[in-house]
C-alpha positions in Angstrom: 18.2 58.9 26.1 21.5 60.3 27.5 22.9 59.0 31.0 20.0 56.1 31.3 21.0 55.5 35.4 21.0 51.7 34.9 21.7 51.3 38.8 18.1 52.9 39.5 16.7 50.8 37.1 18.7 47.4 38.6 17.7 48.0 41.9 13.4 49.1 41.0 12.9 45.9 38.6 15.1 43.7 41.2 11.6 44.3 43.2 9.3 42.9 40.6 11.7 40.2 40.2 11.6 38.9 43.8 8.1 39.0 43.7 8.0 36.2 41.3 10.9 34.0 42.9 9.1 34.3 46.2 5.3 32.7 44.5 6.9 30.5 42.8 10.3 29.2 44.5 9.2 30.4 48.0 12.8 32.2 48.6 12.9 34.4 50.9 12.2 38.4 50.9 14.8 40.0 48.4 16.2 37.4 47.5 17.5 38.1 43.8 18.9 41.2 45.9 21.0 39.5 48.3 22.2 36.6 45.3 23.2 40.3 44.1 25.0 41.6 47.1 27.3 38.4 47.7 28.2 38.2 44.3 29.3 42.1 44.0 31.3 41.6 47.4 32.7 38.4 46.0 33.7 39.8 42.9 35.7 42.5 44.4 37.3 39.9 46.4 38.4 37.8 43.6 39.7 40.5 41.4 36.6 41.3 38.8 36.9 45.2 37.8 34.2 47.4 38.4 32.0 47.2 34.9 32.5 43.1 35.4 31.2 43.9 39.0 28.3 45.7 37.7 27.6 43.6 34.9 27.8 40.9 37.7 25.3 42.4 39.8 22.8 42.9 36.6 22.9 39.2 35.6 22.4 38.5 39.3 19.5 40.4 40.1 18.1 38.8 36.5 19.8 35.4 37.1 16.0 33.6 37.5 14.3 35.5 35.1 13.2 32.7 32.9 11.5 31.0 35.8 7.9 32.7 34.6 8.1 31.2 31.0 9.3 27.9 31.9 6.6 27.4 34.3 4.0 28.2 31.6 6.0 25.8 29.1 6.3 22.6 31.3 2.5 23.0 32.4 3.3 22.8 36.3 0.9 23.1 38.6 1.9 25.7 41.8 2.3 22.8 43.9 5.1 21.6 41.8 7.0 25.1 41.3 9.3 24.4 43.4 10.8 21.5 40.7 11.3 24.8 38.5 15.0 25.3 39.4 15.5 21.9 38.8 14.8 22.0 35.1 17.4 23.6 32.7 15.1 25.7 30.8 14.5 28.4 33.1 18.3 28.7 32.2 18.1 28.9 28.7 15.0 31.0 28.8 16.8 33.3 31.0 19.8 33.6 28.8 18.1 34.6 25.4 16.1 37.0 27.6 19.1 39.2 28.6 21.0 39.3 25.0 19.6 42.3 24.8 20.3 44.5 27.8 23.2 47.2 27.9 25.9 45.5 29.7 29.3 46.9 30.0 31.2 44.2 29.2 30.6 41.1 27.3 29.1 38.5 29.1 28.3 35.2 27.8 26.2 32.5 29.3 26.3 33.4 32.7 22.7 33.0 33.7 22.8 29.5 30.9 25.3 28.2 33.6 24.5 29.4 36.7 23.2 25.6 38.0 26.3 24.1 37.2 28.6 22.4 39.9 31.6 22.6 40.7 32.0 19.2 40.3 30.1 18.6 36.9 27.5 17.3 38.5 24.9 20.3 37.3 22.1 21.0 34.1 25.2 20.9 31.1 27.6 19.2 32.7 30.3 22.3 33.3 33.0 21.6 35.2 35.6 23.7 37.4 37.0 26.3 35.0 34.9 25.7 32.1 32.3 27.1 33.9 32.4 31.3 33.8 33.8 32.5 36.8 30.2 34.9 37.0 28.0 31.7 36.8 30.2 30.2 39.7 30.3 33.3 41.9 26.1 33.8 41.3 25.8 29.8 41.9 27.2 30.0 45.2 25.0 32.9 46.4 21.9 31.9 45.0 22.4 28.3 46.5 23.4 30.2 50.3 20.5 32.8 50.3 18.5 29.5 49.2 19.1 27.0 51.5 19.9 29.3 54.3 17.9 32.2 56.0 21.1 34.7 55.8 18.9 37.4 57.3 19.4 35.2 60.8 23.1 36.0 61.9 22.4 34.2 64.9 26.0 32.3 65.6 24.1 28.8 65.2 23.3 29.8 62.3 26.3 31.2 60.9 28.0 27.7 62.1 25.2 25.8 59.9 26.3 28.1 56.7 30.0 27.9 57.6 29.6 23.9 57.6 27.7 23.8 54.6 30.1 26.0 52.7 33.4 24.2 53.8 31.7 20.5 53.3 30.7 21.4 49.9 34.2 22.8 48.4 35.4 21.2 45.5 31.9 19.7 45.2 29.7 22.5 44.5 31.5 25.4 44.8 34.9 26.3 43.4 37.4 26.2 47.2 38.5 29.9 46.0 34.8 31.2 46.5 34.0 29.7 49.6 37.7 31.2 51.2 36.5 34.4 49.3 33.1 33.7 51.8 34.6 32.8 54.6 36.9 36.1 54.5 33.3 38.1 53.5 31.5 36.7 56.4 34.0 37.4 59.1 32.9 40.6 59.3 29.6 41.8 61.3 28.7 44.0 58.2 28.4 41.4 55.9 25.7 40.0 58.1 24.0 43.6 58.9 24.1 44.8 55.1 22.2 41.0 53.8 18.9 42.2 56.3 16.0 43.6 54.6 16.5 46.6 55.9 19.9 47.4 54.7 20.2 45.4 51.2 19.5 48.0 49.0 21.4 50.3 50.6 24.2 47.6 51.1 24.1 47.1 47.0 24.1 51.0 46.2 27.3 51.5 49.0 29.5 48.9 47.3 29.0 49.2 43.7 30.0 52.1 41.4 27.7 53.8 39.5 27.2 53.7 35.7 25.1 55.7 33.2 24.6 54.7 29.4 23.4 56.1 26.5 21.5 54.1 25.8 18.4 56.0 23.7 14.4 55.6 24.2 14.1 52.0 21.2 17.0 50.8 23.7 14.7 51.0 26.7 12.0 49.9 25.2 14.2 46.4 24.2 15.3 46.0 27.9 11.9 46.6 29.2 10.3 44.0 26.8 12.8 41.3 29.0 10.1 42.1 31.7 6.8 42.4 30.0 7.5 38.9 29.1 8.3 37.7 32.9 4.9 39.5 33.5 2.9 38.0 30.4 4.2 34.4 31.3 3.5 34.5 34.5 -0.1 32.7 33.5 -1.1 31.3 30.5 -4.5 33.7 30.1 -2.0 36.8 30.2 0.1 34.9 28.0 -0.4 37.7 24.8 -1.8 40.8 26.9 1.1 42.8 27.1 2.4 42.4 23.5 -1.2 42.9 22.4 -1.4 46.3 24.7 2.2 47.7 23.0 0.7 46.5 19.2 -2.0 48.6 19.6 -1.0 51.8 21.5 1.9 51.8 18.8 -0.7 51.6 16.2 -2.8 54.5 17.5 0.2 56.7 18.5 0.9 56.7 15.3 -2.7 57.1 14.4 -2.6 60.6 16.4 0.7 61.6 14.4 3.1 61.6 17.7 6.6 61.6 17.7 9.0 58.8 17.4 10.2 59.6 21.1 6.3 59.7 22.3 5.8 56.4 20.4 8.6 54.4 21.6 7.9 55.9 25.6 4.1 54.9 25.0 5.4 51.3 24.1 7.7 51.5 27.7 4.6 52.3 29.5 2.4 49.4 28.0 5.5 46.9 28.3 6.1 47.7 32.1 2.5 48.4 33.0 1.1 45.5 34.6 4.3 44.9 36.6 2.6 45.0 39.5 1.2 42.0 38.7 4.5 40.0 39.6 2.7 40.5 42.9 -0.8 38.6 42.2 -1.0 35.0 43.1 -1.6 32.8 39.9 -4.6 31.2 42.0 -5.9 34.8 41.5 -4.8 35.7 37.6 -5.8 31.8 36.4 -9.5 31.5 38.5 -11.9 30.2 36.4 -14.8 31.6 37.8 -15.3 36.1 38.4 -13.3 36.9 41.6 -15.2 37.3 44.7 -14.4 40.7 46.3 -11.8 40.0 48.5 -10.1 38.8 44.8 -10.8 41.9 43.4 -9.0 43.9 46.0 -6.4 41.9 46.4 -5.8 42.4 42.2 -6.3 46.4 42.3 -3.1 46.6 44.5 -0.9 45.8 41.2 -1.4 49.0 39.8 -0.4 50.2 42.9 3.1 48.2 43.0 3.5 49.2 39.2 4.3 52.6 40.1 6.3 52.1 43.2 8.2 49.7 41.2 8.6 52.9 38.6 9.1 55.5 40.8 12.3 56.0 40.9 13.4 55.7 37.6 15.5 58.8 36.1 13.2 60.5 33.5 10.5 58.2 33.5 7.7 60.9 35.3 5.6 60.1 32.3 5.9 56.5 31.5 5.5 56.0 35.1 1.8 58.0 34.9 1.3 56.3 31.9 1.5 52.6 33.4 -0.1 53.0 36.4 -2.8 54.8 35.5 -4.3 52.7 33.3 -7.3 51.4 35.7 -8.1 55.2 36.7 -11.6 56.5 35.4 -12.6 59.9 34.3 -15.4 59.7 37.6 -12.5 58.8 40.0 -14.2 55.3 40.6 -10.5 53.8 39.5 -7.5 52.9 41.1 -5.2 52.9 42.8 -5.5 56.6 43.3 -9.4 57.3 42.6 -7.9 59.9 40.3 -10.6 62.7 38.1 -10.7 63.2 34.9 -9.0 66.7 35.2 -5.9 64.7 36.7 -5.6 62.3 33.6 -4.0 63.0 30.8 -4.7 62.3 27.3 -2.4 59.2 27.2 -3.2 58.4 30.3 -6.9 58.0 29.1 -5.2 56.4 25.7 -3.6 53.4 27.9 -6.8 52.9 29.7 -8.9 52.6 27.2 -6.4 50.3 24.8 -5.8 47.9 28.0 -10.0 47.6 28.4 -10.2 46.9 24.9 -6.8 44.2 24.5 -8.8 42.6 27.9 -11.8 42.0 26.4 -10.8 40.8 23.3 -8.5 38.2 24.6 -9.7 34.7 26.3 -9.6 34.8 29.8 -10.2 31.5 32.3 -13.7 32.7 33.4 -14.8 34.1 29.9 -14.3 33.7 26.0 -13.2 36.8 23.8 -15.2 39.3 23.7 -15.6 40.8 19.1 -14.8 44.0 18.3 -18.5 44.9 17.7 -19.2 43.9 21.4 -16.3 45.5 23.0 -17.1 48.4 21.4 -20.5 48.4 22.7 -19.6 47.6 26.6 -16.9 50.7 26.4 -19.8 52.7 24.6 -21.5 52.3 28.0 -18.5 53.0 29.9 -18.3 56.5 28.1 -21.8 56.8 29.1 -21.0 56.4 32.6 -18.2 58.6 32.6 -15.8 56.0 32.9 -13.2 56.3 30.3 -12.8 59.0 27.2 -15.6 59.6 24.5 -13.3 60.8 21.6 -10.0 57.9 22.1 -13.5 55.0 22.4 -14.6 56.5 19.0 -11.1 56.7 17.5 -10.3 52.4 18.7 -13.5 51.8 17.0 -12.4 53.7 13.8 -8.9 52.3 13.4 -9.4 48.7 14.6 -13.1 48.4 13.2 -11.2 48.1 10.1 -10.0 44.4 10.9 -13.6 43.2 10.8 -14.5 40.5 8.6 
């Protein structure tokens, strides 16, 4: 795909990111936007060019990404997720989890380093310059928008931040960033543009905008970053959304579509339970069926899955594909209550693949469901005019064949 707008795409995932840093570090609103913000406005201010301040802002917004899969690797309960930032491997995770998206420079180990201290005193150890100037500069804005409520510009408050800063250089931060802060935050803007009202227009005024080409497979390898943030954000989901792209790939090809169609039907099913990021794991992990006030609150993810996509440049139909995938033919679904007429034949295709990946993995109130059974509960759904005749006959056909 020609001129991929990778400051659209920043900004829309930044919100599925926040989500999960507010469940499980309890940060505040926008957060991974505002560790974004100061670390553009820093950069500038320390003499980074403007593809190092935009691969700056991208490892920013992405800096805790690896927070989801160490959480299902050390077993912590959600009264202990706070300890998550204290472990290293949310680092690591987060590392090997960007290697693969289309920076404009070359960055290295900026997110493996971005607890370490100025002092040495962090996960590995780093101190002062061995530590990448882009792990320093995201360090000291995710520790500020952290410890301090920055949307509060009250002059108290701005007194408390100014101390903490000044009492911590040459300890944790390098004394060049905090007199790069100090300069920043002398200025009312600074304070106005960190609000949740102005930070995404504060990010999109102050950093230049770049375009790759970065073709449809290259997507597809960025979004799978985020389908596994979403997958390991519980332990029952832990294969869903790797299950969901196996098998739409298997019966796109099935139905003889293009490559292009292919590769954007796996971007759908990678990105389509985003909203999710926005479920509480007390919900996704119950081991009992939700009560109904559950089930509403879990039909709003769809929902969040396409304002999350919306804005994306050329992404009209992966964005219908992913959030449709809970509509049904009778307009009994969600989020829309869309009719059959208004769903199209992939559409239909990721609905009916996400029913059948759902039922045939183990979830906490339920074992896996066989082939042969699943088969038989979507039978009745095409009875009820739930979800398509033809594509229900077609899964049974091409994965019948896996039967013992």
């Amino acid at each position: 795909m020609k001129n991929f707008n990778l400051n659209t795409f920043l900004i829309s995932i930044s919100f599925a990111l926040d989500l999960v840093e507010k469940e499980l570090l309890g940060v505040h609103n926008f957060h991974s936007k505002r560790v974004a913000y100061i670390s553009l406005r820093l950069a500038r201010l320390l003499g980074l060019d403007s593809k190092e301040s935009f691969d700056l802002v991208s490892l920013a917004v992405m800096h805790d990404n690896g927070l989801t899969e160490a959480a299902l690797k050390t077993n912590l309960v959600e009264e202990e997720f706070y300890k998550l930032e204290q472990l290293k491997e949310h680092c690591v995770i987060g590392e090997k989890n960007v290697r693969d998206f289309p920076f404009l420079t070359n960055p290295k180990n900026i997110i493996l380093y971005h607890h370490e201290h100025y002092d040495g005193s962090g996960f590995f150890g780093k101190k002062g310059d061995e530590i990448p100037l882009m792990s320093q500069i995201i360090a000291f804005a995710d520790l500020l928008d952290s410890a301090y409520t920055l949307t509060d510009s009250s002059l108290k408050n701005k007194h408390d931040i100014y101390k903490y800063v000044e009492e911590n250089k040459g300890i944790l931060f390098d004394p060049i960033i905090a007199e790069a802060f100090f300069q920043l935050a002398r200025t009312t803007a600074f304070w106005l543009d960190v609000t949740d009202f102005m930070i995404v227009e504060a990010i999109c005024n102050y950093v230049e905008e770049f375009t790759v080409d970065i073709g449809w497979n290259g997507i597809f390898q960025v979004s799978k970053v985020f389908s596994k943030i979403i997958d390991t954000k519980s332990k029952f989901t832990a294969r869903h959304t790797a299950g969901l792209i196996e098998k739409i790939e298997t019966m796109a090809i099935y139905y003889k579509f293009d490559q292009e169609k292919v590769t954007k039907l796996k971007i759908a099913a990678s990105l389509h339970d985003l909203g999710k990021l926005a479920v509480s794991n007390k919900i996704l992990e119950k081991e009992t069926f939700l009560d109904p006030e559950e089930i509403n609150t879990i039909q709003s993810h769809t929902y969040f899955t396409h304002r999350i996509l919306h804005k994306l440049d050329a992404f009209e139909e992966i964005e219908e594909w992913a959030y449709q995938h809970h509509e049904k033919l009778d307009g009994s679904g969600y989020p829309y209550g869309l009719s059959a007429d208004e769903l199209c034949f992939e559409s239909r295709l990721m609905g009916c693949l996400d029913i059948y990946q759902a039922l045939t993995e183990h979830r906490p109130y339920r074992e896996s469901v066989s082939h042969t059974t699943t088969m038989k509960i979507m039978t009745e759904m095409v009875a009820n005019n739930k979800i398509d005749k033809i594509i229900t006959k077609d899964i049974d056909k091409v994965f019948g064949i896996y039967i013992a």
